[in-house]
N, C-alpha and C positions, 0 to 999 in steps of 0.2 A: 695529848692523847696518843695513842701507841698503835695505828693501823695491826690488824693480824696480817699473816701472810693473804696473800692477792691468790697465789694460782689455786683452781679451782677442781674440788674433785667431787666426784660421783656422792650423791649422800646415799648411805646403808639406809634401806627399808626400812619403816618400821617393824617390828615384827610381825603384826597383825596382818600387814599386807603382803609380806614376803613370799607366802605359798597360796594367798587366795586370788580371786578374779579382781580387775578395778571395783570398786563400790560402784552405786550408779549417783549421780549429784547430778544440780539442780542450780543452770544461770540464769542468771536475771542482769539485764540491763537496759539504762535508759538512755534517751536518746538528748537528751535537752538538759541544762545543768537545775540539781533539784532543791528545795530549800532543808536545812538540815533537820527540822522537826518531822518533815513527815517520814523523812528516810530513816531516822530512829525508830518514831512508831512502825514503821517496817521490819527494821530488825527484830522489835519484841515479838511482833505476830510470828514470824518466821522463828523466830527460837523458842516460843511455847509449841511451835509445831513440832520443832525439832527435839524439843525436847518430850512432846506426849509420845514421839514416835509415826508421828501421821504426814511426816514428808523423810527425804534426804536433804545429806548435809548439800548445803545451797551456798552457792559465790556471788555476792550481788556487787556488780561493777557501776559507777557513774561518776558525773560533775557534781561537786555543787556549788549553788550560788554563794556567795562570799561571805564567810563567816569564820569566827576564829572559837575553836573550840578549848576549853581549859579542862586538862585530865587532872589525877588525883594529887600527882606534885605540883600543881601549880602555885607558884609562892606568890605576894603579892607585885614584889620588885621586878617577873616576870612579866608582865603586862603594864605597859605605858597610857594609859588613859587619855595622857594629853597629845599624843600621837594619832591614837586611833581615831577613824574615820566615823563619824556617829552612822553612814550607810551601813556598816557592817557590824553586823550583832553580834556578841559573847555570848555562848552559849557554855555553859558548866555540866561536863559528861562525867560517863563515870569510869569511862576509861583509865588506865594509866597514864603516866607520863603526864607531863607540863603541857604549856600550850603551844598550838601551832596555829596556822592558817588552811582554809581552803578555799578553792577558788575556781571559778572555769581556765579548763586546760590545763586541769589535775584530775590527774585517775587516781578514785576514790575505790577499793576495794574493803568488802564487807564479809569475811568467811564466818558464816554461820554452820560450824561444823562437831559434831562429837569429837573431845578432844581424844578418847583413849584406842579410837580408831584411827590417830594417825600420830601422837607423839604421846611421852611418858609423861609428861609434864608443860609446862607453859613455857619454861626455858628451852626447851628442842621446840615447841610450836614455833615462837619466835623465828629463830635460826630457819625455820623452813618458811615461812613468810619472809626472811631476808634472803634464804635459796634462792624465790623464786623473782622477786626482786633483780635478782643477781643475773639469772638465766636472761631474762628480758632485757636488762642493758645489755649484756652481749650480742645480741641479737643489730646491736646498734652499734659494737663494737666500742663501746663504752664499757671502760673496765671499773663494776662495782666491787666494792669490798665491806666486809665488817670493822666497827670499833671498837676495842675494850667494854665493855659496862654503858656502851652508849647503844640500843636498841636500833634499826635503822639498816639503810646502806648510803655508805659513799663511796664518794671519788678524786681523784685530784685534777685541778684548774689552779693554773697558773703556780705551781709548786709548791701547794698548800690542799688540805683536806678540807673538801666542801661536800654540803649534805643534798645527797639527789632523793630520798626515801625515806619517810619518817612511817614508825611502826607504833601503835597504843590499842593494846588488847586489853579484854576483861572475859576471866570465865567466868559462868554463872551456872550452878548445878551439872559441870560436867560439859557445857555447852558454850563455844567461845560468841563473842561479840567485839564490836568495831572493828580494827584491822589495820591497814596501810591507804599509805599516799604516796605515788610518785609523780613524780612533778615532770612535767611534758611540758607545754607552751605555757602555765603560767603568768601570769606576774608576779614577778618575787619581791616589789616592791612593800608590798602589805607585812614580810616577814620582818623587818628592819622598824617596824612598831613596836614590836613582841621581842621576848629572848625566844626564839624558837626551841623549844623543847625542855629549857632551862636552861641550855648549853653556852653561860657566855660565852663571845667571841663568834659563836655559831654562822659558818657563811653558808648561804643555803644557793642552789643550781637549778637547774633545768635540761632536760636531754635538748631543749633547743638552744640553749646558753653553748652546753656542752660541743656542740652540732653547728653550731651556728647555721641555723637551718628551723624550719617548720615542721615540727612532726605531727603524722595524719593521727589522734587519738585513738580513733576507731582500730586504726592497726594495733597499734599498741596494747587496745584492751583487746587485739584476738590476740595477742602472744602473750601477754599475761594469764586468760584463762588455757592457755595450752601449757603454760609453763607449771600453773597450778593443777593442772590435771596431771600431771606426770610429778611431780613433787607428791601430791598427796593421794596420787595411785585412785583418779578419780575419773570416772566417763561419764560427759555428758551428756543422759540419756533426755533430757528436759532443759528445754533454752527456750525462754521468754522475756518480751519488750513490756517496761511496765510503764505506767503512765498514769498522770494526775486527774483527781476528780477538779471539777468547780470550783469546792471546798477545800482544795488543797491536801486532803488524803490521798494516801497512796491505792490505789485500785488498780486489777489484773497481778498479773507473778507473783502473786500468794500463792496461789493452789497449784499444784504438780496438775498438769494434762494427762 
């Protein structure tokens, strides 16, 4: 595969936002790693809002507990059966992309947003979901870059291209769902079951791999939502902690305050 160029430039406005105010948006995060059904059901609630028009576009940032998720190219030779751990459940999304892993001590980003208020299409969404990505590693002076045809960001470790950010969106009437993962303190041992993304050969990282070091997530996920609010020309007028019922439903940071 064939790195694009590395050094980094200002990305052009969309147009929409080029002569108006930020929009106002809408974050949500949790504090404890979550299991991955009820944070789906969260996104549907959150994008029938977003889509009747009765919130703004909303960033939901968190963990979750250990699960490997299989998008729309997931092939069958993608997935090891006899590797995986019976602890950690397959879940079949309907995202793109193949499969990956998640896990505590991965920042899970969830952009539930109108897509024609910030790109022309899914392939510039993309790109700005890796923008931001990108912003964030520098932050840590980790230099991310794009691949050809491969969705994501990397880097290079030890003279070779490894994958620090995997990206699997779906629009759905004009309204996007799922999003990104970047991988902070991890285990990356779970990826080495899977061909991650479908990518054979795929070596997948960590900004503590990278670092050799512990990074504090919570920082992480405030330079993420800042890097996404200046990407996608958004202020956040509404920032809420969401948390579980008894029943394992997601309750609170549905509703704007």
């Amino acid at each position: 595969m064939r790195a694009e160029a590395i050094t980094l430039e200002p990305m052009p406005p969309h147009a929409s936002s080029a002569t108006s105010p930020a929009r106002p948006g809408v974050l949500i995060t949790f504090a404890k790693p979550m299991r991955f059904s009820a944070v789906w059901a969260l996104q549907q609630h959150v994008h029938a809002e977003r889509l009747a028009g009765t919130r703004s576009d909303t960033l939901i940032l968190l963990e979750h507990l250990p699960v490997y998720t299989a998008g729309r190219r997931t092939k069958p030779g993608h997935i090891k059966p006899e590797r995986i751990s019976s602890d950690i459940p397959v879940e079949t999304v309907s995202r793109g992309g193949s499969v990956t892993y998640h896990g505590p001590g991965q920042l899970i980003a969830y952009p539930i947003v109108a897509l024609t208020h910030h790109a022309p299409g899914v392939k510039a969404y993309v790109h700005l979901l890796e923008e931001v990505l990108i912003r964030t590693l520098r932050c840590w002076d980790i230099q991310g870059y794009r691949m050809e045809k491969t969705p994501g960001v990397w880097t290079r470790s030890q003279h070779r291209e490894v994958k620090i950010a995997s990206i699997g969106a779906r629009l759905d009437r004009g309204i996007t769902l799922h999003g990104f993962a970047l991988n902070v303190n991890n285990d990356l041992a779970p990826f080495s079951r899977i061909v991650p993304c479908g990518l054979e050969g795929c070596r997948m990282t960590s900004m503590a791999d990278m670092l050799e070091m512990e990074v504090p997530l919570p920082l992480v996920a405030e330079q993420v939502a800042k890097a996404f609010s200046t990407v996608f020309h958004l202020e956040w007028t509404t920032s809420s902690e969401g948390r579980m019922t008894q029943n394992e439903t997601v309750a609170a940071a549905t509703q704007e305050l």
